[in-house]
C-alpha positions as CSV (number, residue, x, y, z in Angstrom):
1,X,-230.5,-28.4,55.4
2,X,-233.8,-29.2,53.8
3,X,-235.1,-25.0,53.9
4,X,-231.5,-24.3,52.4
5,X,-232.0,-26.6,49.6
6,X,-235.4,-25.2,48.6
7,X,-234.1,-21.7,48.8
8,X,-231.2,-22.6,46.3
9,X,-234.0,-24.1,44.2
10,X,-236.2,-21.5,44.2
11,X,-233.3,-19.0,43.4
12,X,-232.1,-21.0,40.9
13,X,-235.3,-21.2,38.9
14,X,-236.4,-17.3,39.6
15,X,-239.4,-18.2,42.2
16,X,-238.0,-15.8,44.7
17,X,-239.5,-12.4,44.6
18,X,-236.8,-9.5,45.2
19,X,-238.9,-7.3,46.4
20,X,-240.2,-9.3,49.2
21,X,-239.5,-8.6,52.3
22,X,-240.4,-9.1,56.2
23,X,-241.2,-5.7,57.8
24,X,-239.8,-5.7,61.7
25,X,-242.2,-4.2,64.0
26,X,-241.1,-0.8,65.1
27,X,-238.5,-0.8,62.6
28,X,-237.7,2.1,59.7
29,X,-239.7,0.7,56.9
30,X,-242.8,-0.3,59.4
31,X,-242.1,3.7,60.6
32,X,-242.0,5.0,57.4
33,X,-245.2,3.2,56.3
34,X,-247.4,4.2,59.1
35,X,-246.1,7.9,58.9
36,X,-247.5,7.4,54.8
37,X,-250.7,5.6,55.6
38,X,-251.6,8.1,59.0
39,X,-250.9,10.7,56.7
40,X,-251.4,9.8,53.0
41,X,-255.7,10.6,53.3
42,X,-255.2,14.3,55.4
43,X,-252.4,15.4,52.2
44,X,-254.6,14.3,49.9
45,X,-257.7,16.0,50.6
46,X,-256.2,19.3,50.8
47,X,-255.2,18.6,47.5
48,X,-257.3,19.6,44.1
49,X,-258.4,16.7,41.7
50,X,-255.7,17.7,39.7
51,X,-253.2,18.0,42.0
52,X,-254.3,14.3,43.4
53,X,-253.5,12.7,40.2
54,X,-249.8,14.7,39.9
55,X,-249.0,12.9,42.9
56,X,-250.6,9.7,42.4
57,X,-248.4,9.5,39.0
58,X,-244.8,10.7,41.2
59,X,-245.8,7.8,43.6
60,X,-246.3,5.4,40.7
61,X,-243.1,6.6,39.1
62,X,-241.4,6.5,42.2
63,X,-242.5,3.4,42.7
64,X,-241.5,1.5,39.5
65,X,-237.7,3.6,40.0
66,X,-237.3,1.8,43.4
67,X,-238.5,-1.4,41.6
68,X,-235.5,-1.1,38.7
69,X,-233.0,-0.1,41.1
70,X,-233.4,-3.0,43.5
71,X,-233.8,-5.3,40.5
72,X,-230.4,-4.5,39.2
73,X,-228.9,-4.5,42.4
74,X,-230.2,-8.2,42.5
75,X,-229.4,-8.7,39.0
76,X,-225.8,-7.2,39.3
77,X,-225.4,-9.7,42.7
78,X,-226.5,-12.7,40.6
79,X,-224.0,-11.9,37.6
80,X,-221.1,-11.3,40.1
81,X,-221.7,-14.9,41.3
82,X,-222.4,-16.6,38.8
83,X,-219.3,-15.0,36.6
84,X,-217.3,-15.9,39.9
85,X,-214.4,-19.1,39.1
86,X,-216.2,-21.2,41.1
87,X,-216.6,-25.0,40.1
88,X,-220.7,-25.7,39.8
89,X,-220.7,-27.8,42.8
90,X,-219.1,-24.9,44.9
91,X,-221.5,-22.1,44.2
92,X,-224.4,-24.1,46.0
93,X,-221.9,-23.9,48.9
94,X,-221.5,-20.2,48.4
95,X,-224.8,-19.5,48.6
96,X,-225.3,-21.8,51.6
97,X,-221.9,-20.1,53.1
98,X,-224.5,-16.4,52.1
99,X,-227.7,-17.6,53.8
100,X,-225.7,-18.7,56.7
101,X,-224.2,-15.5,57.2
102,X,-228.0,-13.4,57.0
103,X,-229.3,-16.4,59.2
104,X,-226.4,-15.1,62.3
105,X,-224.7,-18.4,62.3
């Protein structure tokens, strides 16, 4: 109960980082960033200068897109419960009710 109560914490006062996530072993994202990094050095040299720095800039955009996107989607998640009809004391049990559900139990 202790972990679940930090975690509200932290939510409530904006420590938790979106964006952060646990990679799996073997998984798509852990496949996907090995295919990049095996890759990434053998594209770029057959690249010009110029060419190099195109990319690097689509990567960056690319980047700070996924970034937006994921931010609203937390953002929109966040407004959609906190614009919910619940009574204060009942959202803390929503959100337990949520980490219960990602947690399998």
């Amino acid at each position: 109960m202790e972990i679940k109560n930090r975690f509200i914490e932290s939510l409530f006062f904006g420590n938790i980082d979106p964006k952060a996530r646990a990679v799996k072993e073997g998984g798509r994202a852990d496949k996907l960033r090995k295919f990049i990094t095996d890759h990434n050095p053998e594209f770029e040299t057959a690249l010009q200068d110029d060419q190099q720095e195109l990319l690097s800039q689509i990567i960056d955009a690319q980047s700070k897109l996924d970034t937006i996107t994921e931010l609203d989607c937390f953002n929109e998640w966040r407004n959609q419960l906190l614009e919910a009809d619940y009574p204060t004391e009942d959202v803390d049990a929503l959100l337990l009710k949520i980490i219960d559900k990602a947690e399998g139990k």
